[in-house]
N, C-alpha and C positions, 0 to 999 in steps of 0.2 A: 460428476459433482460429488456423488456419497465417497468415492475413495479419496477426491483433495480433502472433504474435513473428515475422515477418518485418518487420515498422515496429520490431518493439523492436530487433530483429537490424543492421537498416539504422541505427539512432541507436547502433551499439554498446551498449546498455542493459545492464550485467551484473545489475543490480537494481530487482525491481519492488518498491515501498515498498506496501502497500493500506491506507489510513486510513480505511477505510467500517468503522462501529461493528459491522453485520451485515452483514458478507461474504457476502451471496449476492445473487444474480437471480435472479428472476423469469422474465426472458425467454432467459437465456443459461446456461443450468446449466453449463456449460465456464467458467463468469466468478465459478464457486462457489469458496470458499476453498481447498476441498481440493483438486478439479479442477484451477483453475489454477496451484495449487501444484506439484503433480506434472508438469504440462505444462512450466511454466517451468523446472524442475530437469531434464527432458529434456532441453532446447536450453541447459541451461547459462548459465541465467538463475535467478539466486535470487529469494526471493521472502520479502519479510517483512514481518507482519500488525501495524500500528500503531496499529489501531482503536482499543484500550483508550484510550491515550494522546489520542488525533487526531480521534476519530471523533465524528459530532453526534447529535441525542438525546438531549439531556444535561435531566436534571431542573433548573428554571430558566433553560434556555436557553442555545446553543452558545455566544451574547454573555458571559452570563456566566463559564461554563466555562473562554474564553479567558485569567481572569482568575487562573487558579487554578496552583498548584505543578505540579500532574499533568501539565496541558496544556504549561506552559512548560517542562519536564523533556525532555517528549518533540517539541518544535519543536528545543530544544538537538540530542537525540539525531537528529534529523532533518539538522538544519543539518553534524554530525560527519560521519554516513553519506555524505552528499551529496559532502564533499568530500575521501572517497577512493576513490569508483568511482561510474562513470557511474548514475543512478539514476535512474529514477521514479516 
């Protein structure tokens, strides 16, 4: 966990954006939504969950999903965030 926010730290990162429909791992429980949540609001790095919006698994298909209000709402909201602090 200390080297991902030392690389987010080194790119200036003030924001990790997460678009996985279900935020968690398997192999990294520190890369859990909440875990990394908390971690990243230590060092002063936010953290905000975009799954609903961005994430795949989508009944019919992520192809089609892209085609929909919900998704393109939140690619918008994505593209705003983006360009008033460093994010990823």
């Amino acid at each position: 966990m200390t080297e991902f926010i030392d690389i987010l730290k080194n790119y200036k990162i003030d924001l990790l954006i997460d678009i996985r429909r279900f935020p968690v791992s398997r192999k990294f429980n520190w890369f859990n939504k909440d875990n990394i949540s908390e971690e990243l609001r230590k060092e002063g790095i936010s953290y905000l969950w975009m799954g609903e919006e961005l994430g795949g698994f989508r009944k019919g298909g992520y192809e089609n999903y892209t085609e929909t209000e919900n998704y393109k709402k939140g690619i918008e909201k994505l593209i705003n965030i983006s360009k008033k602090k460093p994010c990823v």
